[in-house]
N, C-alpha and C positions, 0 to 999 in steps of 0.2 A: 458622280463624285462632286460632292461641294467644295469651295475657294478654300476650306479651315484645312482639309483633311491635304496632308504632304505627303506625299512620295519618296523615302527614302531608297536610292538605290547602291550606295556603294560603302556606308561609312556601318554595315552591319558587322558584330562579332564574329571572328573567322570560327570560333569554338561553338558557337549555336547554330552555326549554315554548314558544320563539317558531321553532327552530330544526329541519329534518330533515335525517333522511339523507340521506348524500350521494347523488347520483343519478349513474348511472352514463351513457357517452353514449358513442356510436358506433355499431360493430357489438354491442358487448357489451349495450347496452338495446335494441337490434331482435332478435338473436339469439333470444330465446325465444317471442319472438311469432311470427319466421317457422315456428317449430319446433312452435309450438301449432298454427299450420292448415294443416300438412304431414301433421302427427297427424289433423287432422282431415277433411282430402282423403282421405289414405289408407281412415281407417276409414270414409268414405261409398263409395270405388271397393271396399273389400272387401264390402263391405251389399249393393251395386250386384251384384256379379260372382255372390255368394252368392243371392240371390233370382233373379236372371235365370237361373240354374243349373238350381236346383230348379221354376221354372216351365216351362223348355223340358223337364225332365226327365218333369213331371206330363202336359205337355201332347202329347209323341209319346210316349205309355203307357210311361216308364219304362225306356226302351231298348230293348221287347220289338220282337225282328225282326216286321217286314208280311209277311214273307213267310211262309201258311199251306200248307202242304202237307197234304192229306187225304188220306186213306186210301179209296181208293173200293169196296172192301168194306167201311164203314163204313154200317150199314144207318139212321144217321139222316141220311145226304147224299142230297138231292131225285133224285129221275132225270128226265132230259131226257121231256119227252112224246116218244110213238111215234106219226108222223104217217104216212098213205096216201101216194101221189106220184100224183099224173097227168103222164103223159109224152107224151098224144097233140099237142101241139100241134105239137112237133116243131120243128127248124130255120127258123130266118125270115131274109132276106136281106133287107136296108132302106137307102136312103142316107139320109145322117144329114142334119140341117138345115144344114149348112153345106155349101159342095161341095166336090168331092173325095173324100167320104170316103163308107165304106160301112159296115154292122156285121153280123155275122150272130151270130145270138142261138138256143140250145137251151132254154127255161127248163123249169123243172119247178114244179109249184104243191104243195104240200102242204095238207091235208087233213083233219078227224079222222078219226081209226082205222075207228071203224065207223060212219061216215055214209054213207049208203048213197043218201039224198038229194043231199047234195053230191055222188057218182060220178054218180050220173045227170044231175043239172043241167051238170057239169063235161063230160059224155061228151054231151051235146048243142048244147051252147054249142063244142063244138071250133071248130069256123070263125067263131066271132065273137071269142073266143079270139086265134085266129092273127091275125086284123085288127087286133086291141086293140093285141097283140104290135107290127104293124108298122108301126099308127100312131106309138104312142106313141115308138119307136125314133129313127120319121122326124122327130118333132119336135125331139128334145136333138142337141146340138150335139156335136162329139165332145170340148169340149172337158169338159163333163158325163160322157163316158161313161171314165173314167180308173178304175183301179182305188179310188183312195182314196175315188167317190165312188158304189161299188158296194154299200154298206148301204145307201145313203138309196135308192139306185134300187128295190132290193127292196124298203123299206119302202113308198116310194111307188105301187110296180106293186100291193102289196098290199090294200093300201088305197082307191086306183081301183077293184080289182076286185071289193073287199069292198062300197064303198058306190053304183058306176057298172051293173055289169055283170053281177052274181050273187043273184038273190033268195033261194034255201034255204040254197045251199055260203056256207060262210064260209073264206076263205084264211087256214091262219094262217100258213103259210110260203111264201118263194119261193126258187129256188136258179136257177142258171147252170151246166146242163151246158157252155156255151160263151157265152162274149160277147169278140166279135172286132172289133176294129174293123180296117180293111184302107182303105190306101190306094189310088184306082180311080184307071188312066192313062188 
């Protein structure tokens, strides 16, 4: 403040220190408020669109395709075990628990490679085998026996025979040369 410039504090118009601006009224004194949390909608749906962005981006890895194709001369990809087969039990023809209906079934049991216990237990148990076979057939219904519900049946034949039926062999696989189910007139 320079020496010219005075400081008036007391001798001011009571009519100009009692009085304000004029206010303005209609649209023109709402106008800027609607305008202030338009601004501020916007910048929370941009915040919003921005982080939901980059979270779906983090969270399916970044847009990288699922789909892996391997290279199977790639010598760090696993290889499948290499199992024995027993094929004696052969064909079994069975009605199924419901009537009308029949199935005839091929299975084949897999094995490990060089158990040689398991072939013998396996190559002696044949005929208790094919009974197992035609039990267990006759019990499920055909509505059981449909292709979509052809893993569980394996895993369950498996598993029966692993802990019901075989003391030394251990099944690890079962397969279906044939599972027929045929309708009998």
């Amino acid at each position: 403040m320079s020496d010219s410039d005075e400081l008036e504090l007391g001798d001011g118009d009571a009519a100009s220190l009692g009085s304000s601006p004029k206010k303005t009224s209609g649209l023109g004194a709402i106008l800027p408020t609607i305008l202030k949390f338009t601004a501020i909608g916007l910048g929370a749906v941009f915040i919003i669109v921005t982080v939901s962005f980059f979270t779906v981006k983090i969270v399916t890895g970044g847009g990288k395709s699922r789909t892996v194709v391997t290279d199977p001369t790639d010598p760090y990809l696993g290889r499948r075990p290499e199992y024995a087969a027993f094929t004696l039990i052969g064909p079994v023809t069975t009605r199924t628990k419901g009537p009308g209906f029949s199935v005839t079934v091929d299975m084949i049991i897999q094995y490990d490679l060089n158990d040689n216990a398991a072939q013998t237990e396996l190559t002696s148990r044949q005929y208790e085998l094919r009974d197992f076979v035609r039990n267990y057939f006759s019990q499920k219904d055909v509505t059981e026996l449909v292709p979509e519900n052809e893993t569980a049946l394996k895993r369950e034949i498996r598993d029966q025979l692993n802990t019901r039926y075989l003391d030394a062999a251990k099944v690890r696989n079962v397969l279906f040369n044939k599972l027929d189910v045929m309708e009998m007139y």
